[in-house]
C-alpha positions, 0 to 999 in steps of 0.5 A: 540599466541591464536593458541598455548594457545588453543592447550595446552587447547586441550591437558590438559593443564589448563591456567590461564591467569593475568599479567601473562599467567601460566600453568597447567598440568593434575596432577600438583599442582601448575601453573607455570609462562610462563616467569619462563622458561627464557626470552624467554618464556614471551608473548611478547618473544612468541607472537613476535616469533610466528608472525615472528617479532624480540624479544622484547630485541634482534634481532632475531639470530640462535639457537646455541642449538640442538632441544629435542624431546618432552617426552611422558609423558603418555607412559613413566613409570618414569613419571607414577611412579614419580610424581617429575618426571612427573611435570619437564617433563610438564615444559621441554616440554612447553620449547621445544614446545617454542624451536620448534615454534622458530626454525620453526620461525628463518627459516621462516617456516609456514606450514607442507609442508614447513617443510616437504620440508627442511627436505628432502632437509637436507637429500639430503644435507648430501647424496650430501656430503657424495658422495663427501667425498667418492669421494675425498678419492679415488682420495687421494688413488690413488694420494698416490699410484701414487706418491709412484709408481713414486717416486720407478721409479725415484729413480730405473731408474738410476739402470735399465739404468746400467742394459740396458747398461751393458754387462753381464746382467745375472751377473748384475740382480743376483747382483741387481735383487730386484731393477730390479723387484720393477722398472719394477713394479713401470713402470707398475703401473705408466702406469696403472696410467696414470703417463706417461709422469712422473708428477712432484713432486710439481705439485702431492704434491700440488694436495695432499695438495688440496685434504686433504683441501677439505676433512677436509672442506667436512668432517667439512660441513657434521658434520654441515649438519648431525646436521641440518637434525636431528634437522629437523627430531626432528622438524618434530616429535615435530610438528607432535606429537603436531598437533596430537589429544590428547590422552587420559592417562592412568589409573594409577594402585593402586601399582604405587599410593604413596597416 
């Protein structure tokens, strides 16, 4: 807790400390309360985060939000130009500083390198799991295209045998050519296949079936994975950002003052 306190000093905050810890930012009137951020941001809520304990009125759980990058307050021209602005930036960023300490905390994270390592691991999780979706869309491709070439052959075959049997085969292929052509295409294509002997149909249906299961499953962990490695990158940039030497602000030009 000594540690965070002593960074917001670094980077301009003023603190006053009682029954209760509040805050000041460079050109904020009023301190503001800690603990008027939400239960969450008292000292006792905090300090048991930062030391990895469990908060003092729950068990500690997940965050079902995403992770804000901080605002950059001295390069952003709202915050410059509006001072209404600029002090509910300074109360959003000690949130997502908070924000940012619990999330490294629920994860048991305790240096750079730690955090650097999941997050490349994230990224190597969404790229395992968009391989695999791509992979599992082409097997549905060609399954699709497999059960399409020996459904033709079997409903053709019936036809072809006649034009095998018959006797005048030039009469018969006038009269049926069309399905002729679109029979000996279907037998080629389940050849290039590998669909002889002729797979049955329940068997291909119910590879299909697994199939588009586990495209929804690979699709459904992808979105949950791709949200995990972008609240890693946001983590990292908010550690990093907050770990850098502060810097200085600057000067506000006299058209911006309202005073």
């Amino acid at each position: 807790m000594e540690e965070l306190l002593v960074r917001l000093q670094r980077e301009g905050y003023e603190l006053k400390r009682g029954k209760y810890i509040s805050a000041r930012a460079p050109g904020q009137e009023r301190f503001t309360r800690l603990k008027t951020l939400g239960a969450d941001y008292t000292e006792d809520a905090l300090t048991a985060r930062l030391a990895g304990r469990a908060r003092p009125s729950r068990q500690p759980k997940q965050r079902e939000g995403r992770v804000s990058l901080l605002i950059d307050i001295q390069n952003n021209i709202k915050a410059q130009q509006s001072a209404g602005y600029r002090h509910w930036a300074t109360i959003e960023n000690l949130k997502r500083i908070a924000e940012t300490s619990n999330f490294l905390t629920e994860r048991g994270i305790g240096s750079m390198e730690e955090l650097t390592e999941r997050c490349e691991a994230a990224a190597a999780s969404v790229q395992r799991l968009k391989a695999e979706l791509r992979e599992t869309g082409v097997r549905i491709e060609e399954l699709t295209l497999k059960m399409k070439h020996v459904a033709a052959y079997r409903q053709l075959k019936p036809i072809y045998d006649r034009y095998q049997a018959s006797k005048d085969k030039e009469k018969f292929l006038r009269g049926y050519e069309r399905e002729i052509i679109l029979f000996e295409a279907a037998a080629r294509e389940c050849k290039r296949l590998g669909a002889v002997p002729l797979p049955a149909t329940e068997r291909m249906q119910a590879e299909m079936d697994a199939l588009t299961a586990r495209r929804a499953a690979l699709t459904a962990e992808r979105q949950k994975a791709r949200r995990e490695e972008q609240d890693y990158a946001a983590v990292r940039r908010n550690v990093e950002e907050f770990l850098s030497p502060p810097r200085q602000a600057p000067p506000r030009q006299k058209d911006m003052e309202l005073e």
